[in-house]
C-alpha positions, 0 to 999 in steps of 0.5 A: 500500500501507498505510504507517506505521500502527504509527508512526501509531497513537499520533498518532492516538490522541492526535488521537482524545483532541483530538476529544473534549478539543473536545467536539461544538462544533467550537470548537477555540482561535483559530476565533473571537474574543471576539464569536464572529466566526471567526478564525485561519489556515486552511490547505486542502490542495487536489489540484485539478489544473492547469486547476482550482486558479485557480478553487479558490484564488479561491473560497477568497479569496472566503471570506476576503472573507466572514470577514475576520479569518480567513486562508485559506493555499491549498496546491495538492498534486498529486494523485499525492504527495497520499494519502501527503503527508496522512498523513504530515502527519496522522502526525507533526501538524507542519505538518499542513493543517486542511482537506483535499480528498481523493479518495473512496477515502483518507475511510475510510482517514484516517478509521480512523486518527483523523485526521478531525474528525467532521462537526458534527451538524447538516452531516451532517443536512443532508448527507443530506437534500440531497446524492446519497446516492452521494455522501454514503456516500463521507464515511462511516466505520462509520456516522459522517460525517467528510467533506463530498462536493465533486464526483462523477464518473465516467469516459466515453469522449470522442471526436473528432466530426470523425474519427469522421465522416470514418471513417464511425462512431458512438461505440461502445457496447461493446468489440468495437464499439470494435476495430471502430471503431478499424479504420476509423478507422485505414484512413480517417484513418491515426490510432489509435482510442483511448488506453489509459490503462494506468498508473493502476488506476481505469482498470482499473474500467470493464473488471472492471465491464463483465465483471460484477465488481469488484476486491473483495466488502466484504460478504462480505470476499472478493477477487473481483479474480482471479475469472473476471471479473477475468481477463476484464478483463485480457484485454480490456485487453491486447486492446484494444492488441494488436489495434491498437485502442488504444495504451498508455504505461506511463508518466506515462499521463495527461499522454501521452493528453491530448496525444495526444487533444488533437492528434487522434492518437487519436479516443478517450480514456476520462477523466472531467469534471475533464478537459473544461476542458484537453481543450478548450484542445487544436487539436482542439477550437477548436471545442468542439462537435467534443468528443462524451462517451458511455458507456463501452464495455460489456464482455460484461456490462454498461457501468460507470464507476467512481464518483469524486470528491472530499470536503472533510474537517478534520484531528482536530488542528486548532487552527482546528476551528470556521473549518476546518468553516465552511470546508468548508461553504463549500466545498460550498455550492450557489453554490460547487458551481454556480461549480465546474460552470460554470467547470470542468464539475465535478459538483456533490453537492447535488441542487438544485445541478442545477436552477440555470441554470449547471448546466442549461445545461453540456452536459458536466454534463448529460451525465455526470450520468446516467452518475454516477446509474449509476456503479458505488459503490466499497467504502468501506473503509479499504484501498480506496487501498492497493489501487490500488498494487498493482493499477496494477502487474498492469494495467500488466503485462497491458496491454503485455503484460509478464505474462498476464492470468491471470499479472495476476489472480493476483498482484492477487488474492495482493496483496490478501488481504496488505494484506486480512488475514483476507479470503477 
């Protein structure tokens, strides 16, 4: 839920004022010395996760390399207090990072707050032109670009090769495919079929996508998470567990079915690319060609993954505004985004990125590329984090069962039009 923004709303103004105090040069004090060599202390604040910051704060290093007299100061933020910890940093300006890496849903968000330096003309042009356009709208607020895209991703279901094999089946296409799977799967190998995530809503988007819906019609400004659709996506995730097809943990979810899947308890997960490198550090995959990715499932309409990812954006307040950008550009330069892919199967965001050998040759890039292409574009709207909370909170109920799907949808779709005010 959305917090502190009448406290807010004077800092932001004043961030709004500094914007243009600095005019379209992005020069802000101490970003360059009298030669016009950057300068001055950098501080990113990186959500990247456990398997991922090594290799996040080397390239950082590697700026620093590039520009000497600028100092990068990495802080690895876990990405769970991130949204929060940004913004109470960007509210109260003391401590505040100069450069964030923030999760697609929290741009227009931070944006509307005043909290994000515009993009300097001639990036966002370049931005356009020469990144997946999915990705570029996730940097946009009412029309302006405050945010350079890092990674894409989608979520897909990953499998055991070798216990699908010994159960006699294929990667199942669609949910009811699924039980049915996970029933042999069960008779042959003692094992469960698949790990429900259930305490994190993104998790909850593949099912209301495969129903045909989606949590929210931006353009109409209509709730639509407790429509006929949303209903039937909590029933399938309560199905799903209780029908013994999956099992569920409603709490640290993540961490829970990594393990499981990593030690071969369950055959299937459903996870996304930022997944891969941990997953293959598991006894299960000493082997890494006995991790197979497919779709995931379809529902009754259709299969639909939900598209993620991550962008790069500078705080409106900062005092290093010409290195942080500098920064930024780096960050989601083409020899960048190909390092990302090939130490950690990252998706890259520029379209050229993807005919680099070290891109074209990553198995798992590859496949989760066409599953990105077609990945269902989220309402780039400044509620579009805040949604989640209250949405995590209704699936959780539904999947173990603590609440009825229609009880879960309900209560979404009332918590939605509080924090949507005026929405149907």
């Amino acid at each position: 839920m959305r917090r502190g923004i009448a406290a807010t709303a004077l800092v932001a103004a004043l961030a709004l004022a500094a914007t243009a105090c600095g005019g379209d040069k992005n020069d802000g004090g101490g970003s360059t010395d009298a030669g016009g060599e950057l300068s001055g202390t950098v501080t990113w604040w990186d959500t990247s996760n456990d398997t991922e910051k090594a290799t996040f704060q080397k390239i950082a290093e590697s700026f620093q390399a590039k520009h000497p007299k600028v100092t990068v100061k990495y802080v690895n933020v876990p990405y769970g207090d991130a949204q929060n910890k940004v913004k109470n940093a960007f509210s109260s300006g003391a401590d505040a990072p100069d450069v964030i890496r923030a999760d697609v849903g929290w741009v227009a968000d931070f944006a509307s707050l005043g909290y994000l330096d515009k993009v300097p003309a001639e990036t966002a042009k370049k931005v356009d032109a020469e990144f997946l356009p999915s990705a570029a709208a996730s940097g946009k607020y009412e029309n302006q670009m405050y945010a350079v895209p890092q990674v894409i991703d989608t979520l897909g279901l990953f499998y055991n090769k070798k216990m699908l094999a010994d159960a006699g089946v294929q990667p199942p296409t669609t949910l009811e495919e699924l039980k049915t799977a996970s029933a042999k799967i069960k008779e042959k190998t003692g094992k469960t079929g698949l790990y429900l995530r259930g305490d994190d809503s993104y998790w909850f988007l593949p099912l209301i996508y495969g129903e045909g819906g989606d949590l929210v019609d931006a353009k109409n400004k209509t709730v639509t998470v407790d429509g006929p659709a949303g209903v039937k996506a909590f029933k399938a995730a309560r199905d799903l567990v209780a029908s013994g097809a999956a099992v569920t943990n409603s709490t640290d979810g993540y961490q829970n079915m990594q393990t499981a899947f990593k030690t071969g308890q369950v055959a299937m997960m459903i996870n996304g690319p930022w997944a891969i490198k941990d997953t293959y550090a598991g006894e299960q995959f000493a082997d890494k060609a006995n991790l197979g990715v497919a779709p995931v499932p379809a529902g009754s309409a259709k299969a639909g993954g939900p598209q993620g990812g991550h962008d790069l954006a500078v705080y409106a307040g900062s005092k290093n505004r010409a290195a942080a950008h500098a920064f930024v550009e780096y960050l989601s330069s083409q020899e960048v985004q190909v390092q990302a892919a090939k130490e950690l199967s990252l998706l890259p965001t520029r379209t050229a990125a993807y005919e680099q050998p070290d891109v074209k040759s990553n198995q798992m890039v590859q496949f989760f590329k066409p599953a990105v292409d077609k990945a269902v574009e989220r309402a780039w709207i400044p509620e579009n984090g805040s949604l989640f909370d209250p949405l995590k909170v209704e699936y959780t109920k539904a999947v173990t069962g603590a609440a009825t799907p229609e009880d879960a949808a309900k209560s979404a779709g009332v918590e939605f039009r509080k924090i949507l005010k005026g929405w149907k």
